[in-house]
C-alpha positions in Angstrom: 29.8 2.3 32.0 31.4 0.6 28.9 32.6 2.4 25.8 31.3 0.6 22.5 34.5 -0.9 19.9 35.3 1.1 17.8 35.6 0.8 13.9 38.1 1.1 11.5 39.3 4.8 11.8 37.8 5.6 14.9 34.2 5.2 13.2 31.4 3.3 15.0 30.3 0.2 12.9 26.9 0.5 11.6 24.5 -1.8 9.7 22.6 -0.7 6.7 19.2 -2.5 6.4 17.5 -1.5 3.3 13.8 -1.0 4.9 12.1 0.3 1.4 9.7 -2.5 -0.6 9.2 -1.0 -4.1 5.1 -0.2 -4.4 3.3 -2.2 -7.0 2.5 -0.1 -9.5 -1.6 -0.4 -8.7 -4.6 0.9 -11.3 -8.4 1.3 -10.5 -11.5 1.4 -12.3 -14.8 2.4 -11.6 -17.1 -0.4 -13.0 -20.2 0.6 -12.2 -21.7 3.5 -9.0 -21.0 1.5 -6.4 -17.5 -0.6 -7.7 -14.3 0.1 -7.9 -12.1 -2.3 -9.4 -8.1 -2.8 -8.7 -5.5 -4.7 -10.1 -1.8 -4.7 -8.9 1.5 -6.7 -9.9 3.0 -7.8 -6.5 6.7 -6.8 -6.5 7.4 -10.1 -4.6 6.0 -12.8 -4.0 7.4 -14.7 -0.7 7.3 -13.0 2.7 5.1 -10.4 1.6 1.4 -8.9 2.7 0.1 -6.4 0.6 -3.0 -4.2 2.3 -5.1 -2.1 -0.1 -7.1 0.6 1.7 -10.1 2.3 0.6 -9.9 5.6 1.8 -12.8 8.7 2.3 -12.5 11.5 0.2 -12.6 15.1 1.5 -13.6 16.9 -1.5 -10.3 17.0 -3.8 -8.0 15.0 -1.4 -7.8 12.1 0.8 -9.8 11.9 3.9 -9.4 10.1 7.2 -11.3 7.2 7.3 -10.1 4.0 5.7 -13.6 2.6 4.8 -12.1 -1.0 3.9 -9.2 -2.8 3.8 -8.5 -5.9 1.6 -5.0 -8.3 2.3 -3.1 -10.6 0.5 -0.3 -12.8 1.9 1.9 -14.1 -0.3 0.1 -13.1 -3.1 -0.3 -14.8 -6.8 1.7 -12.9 -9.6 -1.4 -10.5 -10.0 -4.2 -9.5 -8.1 -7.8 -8.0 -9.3 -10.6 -7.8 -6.8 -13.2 -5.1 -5.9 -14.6 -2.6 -3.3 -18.2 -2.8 -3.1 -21.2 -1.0 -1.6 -20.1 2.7 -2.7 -21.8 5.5 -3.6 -22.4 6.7 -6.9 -20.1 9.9 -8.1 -17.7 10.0 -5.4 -14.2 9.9 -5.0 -12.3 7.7 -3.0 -8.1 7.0 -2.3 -6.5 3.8 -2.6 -3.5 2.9 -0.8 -1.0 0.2 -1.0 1.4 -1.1 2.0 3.5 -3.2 1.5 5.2 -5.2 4.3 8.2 -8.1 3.5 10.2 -9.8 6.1 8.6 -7.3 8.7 9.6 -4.1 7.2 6.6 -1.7 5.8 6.4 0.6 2.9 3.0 2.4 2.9 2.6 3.6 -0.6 1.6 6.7 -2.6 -2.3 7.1 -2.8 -4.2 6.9 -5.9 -8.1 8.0 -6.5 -11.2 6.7 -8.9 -14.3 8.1 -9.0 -17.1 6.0 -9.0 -19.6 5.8 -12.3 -22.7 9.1 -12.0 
């Protein structure tokens, strides 16, 4: 067996990565019964995919089931688009990821109710 180099002072080197994206700060809107509406501000722009997920709800908190997912690569400096086909008066989670240069930050969930 070998016995790794040591650092200085006996230490054994080590490389810090920093493996944290920062989350886009992501709002929705209900926009009808069966639409939800989301807009976020990609915190970068080059080697990045963002992945929104439409989660169930489980009465007051997040379900399960990631009902759809929508992905942007490399996306513009803002993004608005929609999840369609819902039903009326229900909650639903949305969840960013974020992955740049391979490394992943799944971000905190937000809800929206759709329109009654």
């Amino acid at each position: 067996s070998t016995t790794p180099s040591l650092g200085c002072n006996g230490g054994i080197p080590g490389t810090i990565v920093n493996n944290t994206s920062t989350c886009p700060n992501l709002s929705a809107v209900a926009i009808s019964q069966t639409v939800i509406q989301f807009t976020f501000a990609p915190t970068a722009l080059a080697n990045s995919v963002y992945e929104i997920d439409l989660i169930n709800s489980s009465g007051t908190t997040s379900g399960t089931t990631v009902i759809a997912t929508k992905t942007y690569t490399n996306p513009p400096a803002s993004v608005t688009d929609t999840f369609t086909g819902l039903t009326a008066n229900t909650r639903y989670y949305i969840r960013p990821t974020v992955i740049i240069d391979g490394y992943t930050t799944v971000c905190p969930l937000i809800s929206q109710t759709t329109s009654s």
